[in-house]
Phi, psi and omega in degrees: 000313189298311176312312170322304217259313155317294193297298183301327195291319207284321180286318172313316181308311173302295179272030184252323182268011180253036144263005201259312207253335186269002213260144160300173189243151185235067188234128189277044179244257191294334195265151195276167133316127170296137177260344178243124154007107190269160218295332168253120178286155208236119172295169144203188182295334164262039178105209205178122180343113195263192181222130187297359180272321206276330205294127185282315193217185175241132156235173181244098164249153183227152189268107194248181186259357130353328233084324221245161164258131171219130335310151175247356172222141181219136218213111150256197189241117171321137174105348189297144191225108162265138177267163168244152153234104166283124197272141172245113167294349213275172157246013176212172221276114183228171206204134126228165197224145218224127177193178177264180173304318181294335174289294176321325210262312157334298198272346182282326180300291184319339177287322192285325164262011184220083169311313190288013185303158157253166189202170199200008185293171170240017178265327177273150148240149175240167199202095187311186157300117162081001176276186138214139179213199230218169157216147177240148181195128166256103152057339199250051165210126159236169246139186197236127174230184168219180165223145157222182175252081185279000200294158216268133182072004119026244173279332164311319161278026178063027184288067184224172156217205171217154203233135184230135171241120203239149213306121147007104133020086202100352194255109189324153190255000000 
């Protein structure tokens, strides 16, 4: 009886723990943000994963430990496919990620109790110290967005800007 019991505790265990083990890992520490376009790009309200063949323009921004972004306001064109290269100048681990305020402002709270989340988006980078890396990213909503910084206390410390996409030519308001 006592083996039995040993054997169901072992099994309950297996299966209580392989959806557990099956789970993706959400951890913001050593591994990067994806930087390249997934094979079905995901619409959202600020636009949509771009393809670097497409790209209009380049902007450069860059990241310190100030907090800030330079440039912290950037102005497209709706239909516009930008590559950003983002610089991290800093000595410490800095990101940035294109949302609306209300997104930014969400996922910034969630940073703050959960640092260690990962991500996989193609609106982000994350950028060690002294690194650089890139988002291509389009465009087709227009509106008013931002960029930030979520690693936790950050974007508190006002590591953010705004992004103004201002409408199509021609384009009904």
């Amino acid at each position: 009886m006592k083996g039995q019991k040993m054997k169901l505790t072992l099994l309950l265990t297996a299966l209580l723990a392989a959806p557990l083990i099956a789970l993706p890992a959400h951890a913001h520490g050593e591994k990067k943000h994806a930087t390249t376009a997934p094979t079905v790009a995901e619409q959202t309200a600020w636009g949509i994963a771009g393809k670097p063949a497409q790209v209009i323009r380049t902007i450069t921004i860059d990241m310190t430990d100030s907090m800030r972004f330079t440039p912290d306001a950037i102005s497209v064109q709706e239909g516009e496919t930008v590559r950003f290269v983002v610089r991290n100048k800093g000595r410490m681990l800095h990101e940035m990620v294109i949302g609306t305020p209300d997104e930014l402002a969400k996922h910034a709270a969630m940073m703050a109790k959960f640092p260690n989340m990962e991500h996989d988006e193609p609106y982000m980078v994350h950028v060690d110290p002294g690194k650089t890396g890139e988002i291509v990213w389009t465009f087709n909503r227009a509106g008013s967005f931002e960029l930030a910084c979520l690693i936790a206390g950050h974007y508190e410390a006002g590591m953010r800007g705004t992004i103004t996409v201002t409408p199509k030519k021609g384009a009904a308001k």
